[in-house]
N, C-alpha and C positions, 0 to 999 in steps of 0.2 A: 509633697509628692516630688519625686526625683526625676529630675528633666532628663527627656530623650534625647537631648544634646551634648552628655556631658561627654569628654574627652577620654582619648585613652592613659591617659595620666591618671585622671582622677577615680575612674575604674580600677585601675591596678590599685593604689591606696588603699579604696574602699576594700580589696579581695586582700588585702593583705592585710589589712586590722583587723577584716572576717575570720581570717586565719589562724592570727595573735589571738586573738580572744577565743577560739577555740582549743587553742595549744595550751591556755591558760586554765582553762576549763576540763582539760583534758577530755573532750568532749566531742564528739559531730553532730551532738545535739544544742551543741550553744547556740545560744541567741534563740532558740524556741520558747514558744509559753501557749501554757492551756489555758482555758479561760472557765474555771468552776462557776455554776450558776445554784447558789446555795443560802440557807439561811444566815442574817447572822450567827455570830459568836455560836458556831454549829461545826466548828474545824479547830485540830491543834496544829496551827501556824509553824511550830516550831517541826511537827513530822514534814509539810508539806517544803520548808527551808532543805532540810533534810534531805528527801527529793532531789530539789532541783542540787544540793553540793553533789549525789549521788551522779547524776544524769544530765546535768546542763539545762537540764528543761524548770521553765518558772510556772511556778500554777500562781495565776491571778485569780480572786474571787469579784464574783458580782454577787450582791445579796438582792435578796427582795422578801418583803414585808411581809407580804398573806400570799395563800397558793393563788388565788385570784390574780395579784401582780402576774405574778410568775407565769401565770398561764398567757396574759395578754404580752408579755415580752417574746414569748415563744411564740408566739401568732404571730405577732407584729411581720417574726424576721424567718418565720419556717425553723427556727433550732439558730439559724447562720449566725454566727458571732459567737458560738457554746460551744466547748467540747463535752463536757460533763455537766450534769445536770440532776440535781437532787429531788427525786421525786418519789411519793408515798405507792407503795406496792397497789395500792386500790386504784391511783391514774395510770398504771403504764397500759394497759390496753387501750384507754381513750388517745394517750401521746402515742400509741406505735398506730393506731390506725388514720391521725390525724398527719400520717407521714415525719414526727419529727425526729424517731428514734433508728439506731443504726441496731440491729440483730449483736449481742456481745459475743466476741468471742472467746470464747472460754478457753481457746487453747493455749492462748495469748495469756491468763490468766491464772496461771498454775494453783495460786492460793484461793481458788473457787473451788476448789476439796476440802477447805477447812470449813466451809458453810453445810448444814446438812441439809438434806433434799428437802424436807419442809417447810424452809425459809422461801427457797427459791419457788416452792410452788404453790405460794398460798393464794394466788392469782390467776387466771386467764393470762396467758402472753408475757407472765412477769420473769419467768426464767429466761424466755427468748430474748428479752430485752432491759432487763435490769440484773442488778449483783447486790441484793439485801447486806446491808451494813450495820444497821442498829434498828432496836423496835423497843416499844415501850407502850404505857398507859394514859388515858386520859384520866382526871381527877379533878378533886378539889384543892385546889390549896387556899388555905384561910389563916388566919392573925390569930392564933390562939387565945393572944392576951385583950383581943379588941371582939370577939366572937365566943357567947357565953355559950355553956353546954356542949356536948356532944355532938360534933358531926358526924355523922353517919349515912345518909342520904341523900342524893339526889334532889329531891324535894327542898331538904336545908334551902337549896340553890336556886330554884327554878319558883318555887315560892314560897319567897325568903322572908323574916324576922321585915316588922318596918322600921325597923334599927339599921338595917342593910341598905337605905334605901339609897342609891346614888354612892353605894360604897363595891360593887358589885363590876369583874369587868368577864365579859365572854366572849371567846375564841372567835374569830370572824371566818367562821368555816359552817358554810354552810349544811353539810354532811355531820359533822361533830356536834353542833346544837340541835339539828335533828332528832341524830340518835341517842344522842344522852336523854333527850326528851323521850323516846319510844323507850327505854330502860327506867326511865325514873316513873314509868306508867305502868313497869311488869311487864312491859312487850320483847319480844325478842326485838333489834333494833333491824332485822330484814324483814320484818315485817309489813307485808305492804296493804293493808286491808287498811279500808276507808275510814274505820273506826280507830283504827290507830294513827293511823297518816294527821288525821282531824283532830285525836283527840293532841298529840303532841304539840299542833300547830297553836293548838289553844291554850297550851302553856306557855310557849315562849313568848306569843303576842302580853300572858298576863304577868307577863316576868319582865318585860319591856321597861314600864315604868323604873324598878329600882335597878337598871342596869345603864352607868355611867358611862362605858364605854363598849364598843363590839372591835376587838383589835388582835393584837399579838404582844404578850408581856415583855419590858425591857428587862433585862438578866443583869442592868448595871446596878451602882448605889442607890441611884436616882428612882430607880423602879418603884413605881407608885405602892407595891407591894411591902418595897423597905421601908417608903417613907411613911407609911401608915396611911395614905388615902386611901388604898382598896383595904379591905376587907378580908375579901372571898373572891376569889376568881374558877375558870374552868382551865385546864392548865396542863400542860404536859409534866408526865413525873421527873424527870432532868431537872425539869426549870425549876421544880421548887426544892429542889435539892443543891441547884445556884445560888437559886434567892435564900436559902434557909443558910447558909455560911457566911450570908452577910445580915440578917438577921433574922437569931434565933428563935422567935417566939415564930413567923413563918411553919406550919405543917400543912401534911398532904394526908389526904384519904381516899382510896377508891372505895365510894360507894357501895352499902349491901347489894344494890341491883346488880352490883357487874358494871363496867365499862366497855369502851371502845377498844380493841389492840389494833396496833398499826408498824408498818415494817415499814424503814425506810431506804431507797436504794440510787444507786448509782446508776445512770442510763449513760450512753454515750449519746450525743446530736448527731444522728444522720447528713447533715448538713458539715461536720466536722472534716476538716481536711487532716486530723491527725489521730484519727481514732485507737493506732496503732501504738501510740504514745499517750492517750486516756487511758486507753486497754494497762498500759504499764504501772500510770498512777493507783487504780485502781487493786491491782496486785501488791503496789509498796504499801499501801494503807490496810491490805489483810495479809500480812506479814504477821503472825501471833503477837508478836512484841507489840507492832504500830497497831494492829484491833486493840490490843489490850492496854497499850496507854490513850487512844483516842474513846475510847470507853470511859474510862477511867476521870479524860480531861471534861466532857461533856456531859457525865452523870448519867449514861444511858448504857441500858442491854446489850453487848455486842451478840450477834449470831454466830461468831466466828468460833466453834469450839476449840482451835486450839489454843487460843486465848486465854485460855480457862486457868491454865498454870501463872500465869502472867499477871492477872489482877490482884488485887489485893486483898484480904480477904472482908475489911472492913465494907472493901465493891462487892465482894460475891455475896457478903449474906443478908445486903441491905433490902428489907423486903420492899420497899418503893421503888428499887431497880429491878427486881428479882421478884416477881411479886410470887404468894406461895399457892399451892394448887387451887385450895379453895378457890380463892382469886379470881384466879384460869379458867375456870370451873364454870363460871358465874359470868365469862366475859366473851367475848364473841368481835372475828374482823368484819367489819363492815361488806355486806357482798356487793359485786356490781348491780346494781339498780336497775330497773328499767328505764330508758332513756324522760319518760313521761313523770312517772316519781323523783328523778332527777331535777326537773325543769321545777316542777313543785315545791324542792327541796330548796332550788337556788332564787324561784318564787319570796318564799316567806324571808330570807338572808336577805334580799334586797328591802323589802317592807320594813326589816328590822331594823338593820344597819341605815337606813335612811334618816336623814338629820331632818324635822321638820323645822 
């Protein structure tokens, strides 16, 4: 901390190397920095460099592990210490009422025209307070060469070969083992009837046993995926499109039942003193070019359609990124819940995830 004593000497100094370093920067935003609160290895580094050579301003990343982290860092501090904040279009009504989101402004945002209206509103409150960036599927991703037969099914999953057993890892998401469970039963996954609530609840408790871990896959070499311990996992489509270029035998299926879809978006922290300046970041990352290479870097769906000229085509017609209508058809976004089916939801997650 810098002492309330110092001198006018060393005052002048300090405003003059503020200065220099601005001059140098060409800049009036030197020495600024955001601070991303984001997954890992879930950004291309090299756009956000970009950035700040562009504008002076540095985006720092903080990661965190499962939405769960996530959630209790933003309680902890009310949003304080975030400017941006990466969160799934299904939470932003629960974050803008828990006070920690700032209203986006869109004007400030020029390239929020390249989004179409039904990204933004697939939500309660998520146009008012998020800018959708990428969306994509939940799946299987399984070891082809370690997993006989045909995947096709949910079921494969949830009750699995006793080959699988302790070879097996799932999402530590409480919402997403839910519903893949009410879809791998025939149910629509909004469904909230007791009979389905029950019967779902009674497969993941019987799926328990061969499931080695309840977490979030690493995307490095190391990934228990590469090295042949897991199996079969529950897995977002990006990641096995990661893991599948470092090794090949790795594939993905979305299930006959249909899957989860999910949007992910950009929020600003209400608690942010530089919203002004998130608002900016926000705009250079859907620049068609920057949607279309951070697409591209991370394996995921941009919504930004003018992006579209921009990718590649080996991205546009890859049907695990892209998945084709059938697909769509057959898949459905999670709606807001009742806060009771909620509690229920994150009931069974703790039961399961619990290490006896």
């Amino acid at each position: 901390m810098r002492s309330t004593q110092a001198n006018g000497r060393t005052l002048w100094y300090g405003l003059l190397m503020v200065i220099g370093l601005c001059f140098g920067q060409m800049s009036l935003a030197c020495s600024e920095e955001l601070v991303l609160l984001n997954w890992e290895e879930y950004m291309d580094r090299e756009l956000l460099d970009a950035f700040e050579k562009e504008t002076g301003i540095h985006v720092r990343e903080v990661f965190f592990e499962t939405e769960e982290a996530r959630d209790a860092l933003l309680a902890q501090t009310g949003g304080a210490g975030y400017d941006l904040v990466v969160v799934q279009a299904k939470d932003i009504q629960a974050y803008a009422h828990s006070g920690w989101l700032a209203p986006i402004p869109a004007d400030k945002i020029p390239n929020i025209k390249q989004i179409p209206a039904k990204w933004r509103a697939t939500y309660p409150e998520a146009e008012q307070y998020g800018v959708p960036w990428l969306w994509g599927t939940l799946g299987i991703g399984y070891r082809a060469d370690m997993v006989k037969g045909e995947v096709n099914s949910w079921l494969q999953l949830l009750r699995p070969d006793s080959t699988l057993k302790g070879r097996i890892m799932m999402l530590s998401d409480a919402i997403a083992m839910r519903t893949i469970a009410m879809k791998a039963l025939g149910y629509s996954m909004n469904d909230v009837n007791k009979k389905v609530l029950d019967g779902s609840a009674e497969l993941l408790r019987a799926q328990k046993p061969f499931v080695h871990t309840y977490g979030y896959m690493g995307l490095g070499e190391k990934s228990p995926m590469v090295t042949g311990q897991y199996w079969m996992a529950l897995m977002f489509n990006g990641d096995a499109i990661t893991l599948g270029k470092m090794e090949p035998n790795i594939a993905f299926v979305v299930p006959k039942e249909g899957t989860l879809l999910w949007v992910d978006c950009f929020t600003i922290s209400k608690a942010s003193k530089k919203q002004e300046q998130a608002a900016r970041l926000i705009d250079f990352l859907h620049r068609p070019k920057n949607a279309a290479r951070l697409s591209e870097t991370v394996h995921f769906a941009t919504v930004n359609e003018g992006a579209t000229p921009f990718l590649s085509a080996e991205h546009r017609q890859n049907p695990v990124i892209y998945p084709p209508q059938a697909v769509m058809d057959r898949s459905e976004f999670p709606k807001n819940l009742p806060p009771k089916v909620i509690n229920q939801f994150k009931s069974l997650h703790t039961q399961l995830t619990h290490k006896e």
